[in-house]
C-alpha positions in Angstrom: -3.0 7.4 -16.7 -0.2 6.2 -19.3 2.8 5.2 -17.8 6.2 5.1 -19.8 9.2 3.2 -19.4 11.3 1.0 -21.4 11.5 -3.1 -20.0 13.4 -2.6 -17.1 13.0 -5.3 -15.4 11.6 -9.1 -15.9 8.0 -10.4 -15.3 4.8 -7.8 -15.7 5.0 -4.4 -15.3 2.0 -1.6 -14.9 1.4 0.3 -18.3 -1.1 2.8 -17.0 -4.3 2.5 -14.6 -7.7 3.7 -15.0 -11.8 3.2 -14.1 -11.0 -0.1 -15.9 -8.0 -1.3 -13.7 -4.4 -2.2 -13.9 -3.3 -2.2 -17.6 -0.4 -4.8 -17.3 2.0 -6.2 -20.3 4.0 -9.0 -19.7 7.3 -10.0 -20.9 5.6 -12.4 -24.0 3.8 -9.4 -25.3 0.1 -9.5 -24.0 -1.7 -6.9 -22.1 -4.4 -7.6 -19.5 -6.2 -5.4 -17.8 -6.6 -6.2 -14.2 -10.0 -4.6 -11.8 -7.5 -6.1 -8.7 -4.4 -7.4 -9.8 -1.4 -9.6 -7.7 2.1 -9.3 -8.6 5.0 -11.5 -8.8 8.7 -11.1 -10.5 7.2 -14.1 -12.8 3.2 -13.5 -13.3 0.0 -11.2 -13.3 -3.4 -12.8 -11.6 -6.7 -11.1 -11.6 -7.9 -11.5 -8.0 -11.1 -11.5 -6.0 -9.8 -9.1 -3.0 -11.5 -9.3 0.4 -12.6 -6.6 2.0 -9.9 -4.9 3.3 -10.2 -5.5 7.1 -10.8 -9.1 6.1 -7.4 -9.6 4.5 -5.5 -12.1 5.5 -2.1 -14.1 5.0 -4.3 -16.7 2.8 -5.5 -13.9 0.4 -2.2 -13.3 -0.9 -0.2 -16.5 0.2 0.1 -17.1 -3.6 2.5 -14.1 -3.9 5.2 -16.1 -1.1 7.1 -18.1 -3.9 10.0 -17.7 -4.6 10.6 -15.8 -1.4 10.2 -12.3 -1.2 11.1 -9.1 0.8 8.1 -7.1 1.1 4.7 -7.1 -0.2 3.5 -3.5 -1.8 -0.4 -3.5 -0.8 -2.3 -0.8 -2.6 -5.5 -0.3 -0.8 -7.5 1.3 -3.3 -8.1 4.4 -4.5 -6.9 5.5 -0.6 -4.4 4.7 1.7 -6.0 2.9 4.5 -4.1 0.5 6.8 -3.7 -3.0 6.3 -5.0 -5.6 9.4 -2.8 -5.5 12.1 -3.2 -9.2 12.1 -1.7 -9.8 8.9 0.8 -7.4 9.4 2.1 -9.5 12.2 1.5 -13.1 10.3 3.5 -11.4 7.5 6.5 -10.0 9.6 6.8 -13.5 11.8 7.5 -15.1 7.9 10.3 -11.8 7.1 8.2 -10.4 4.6 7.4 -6.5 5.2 4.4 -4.9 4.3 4.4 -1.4 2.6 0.8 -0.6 1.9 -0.1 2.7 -0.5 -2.8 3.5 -2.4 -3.2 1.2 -5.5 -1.6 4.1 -8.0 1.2 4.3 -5.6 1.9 0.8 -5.2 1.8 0.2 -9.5 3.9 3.2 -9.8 6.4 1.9 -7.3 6.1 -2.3 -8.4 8.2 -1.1 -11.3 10.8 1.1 -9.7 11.3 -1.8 -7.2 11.4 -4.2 -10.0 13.9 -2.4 -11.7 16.2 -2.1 -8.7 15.6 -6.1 -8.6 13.8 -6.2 -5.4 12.0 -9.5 -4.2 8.7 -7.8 -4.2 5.5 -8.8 -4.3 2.1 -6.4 -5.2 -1.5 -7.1 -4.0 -3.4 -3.7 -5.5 -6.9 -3.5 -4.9 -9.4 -1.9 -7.0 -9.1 1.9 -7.5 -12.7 2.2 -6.9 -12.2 1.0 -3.4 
């Protein structure tokens, strides 16, 4: 899938998705494309998810400066919920956790974006 939009918003935003992963563009002009992406208002990383019920505060602890609001977890090419555990680390630093499937979550990272929320996006694989 293509996605559309003009530059609404600073940092990275999601182009399109596919078998491939996360087709990203950032504000100097390059494209990456991402198998499992993280998210910040500043940067794109590639990143070596755990399994989901292994995922903990540590696995995305990168995505914590500056401080944001909620992170968007896309758990693959599903919605399955995240570990209770780091729900509860993430919520005892103020940090919500919305978690979607992966196309979900890289559709809504630039809506949120563009509203200038203090998000954060950890999208797994879609072949997960």
């Amino acid at each position: 899938m293509r996605m559309e939009r003009d530059r609404p918003a600073e940092g990275p935003l999601v182009r399109g998705f596919g078998a491939a992963g996360f087709k990203v563009d950032a504000p100097d002009g390059t494209i990456g494309i991402y198998p499992a992406l993280l998210l910040t208002a500043a940067r794109a990383d590639n990143w070596a998810p755990p399994p989901l019920a292994e995922l903990d505060e540590a696995a995305v602890a990168s995505l914590f400066v500056p401080e944001i609001e909620f992170l968007l977890l896309g758990t693959g090419a599903n919605l399955h919920l995240p570990p209770r555990a780091l729900v509860r680390a993430l919520e005892a630093r103020g940090i919500g956790v919305e978690a979607m499937d992966s196309r979900a979550a890289a559709r809504a990272w630039g809506v949120l974006r563009a509203e200038g929320r203090r998000v954060a996006a950890a999208l797994y694989p879609l072949g997960t």
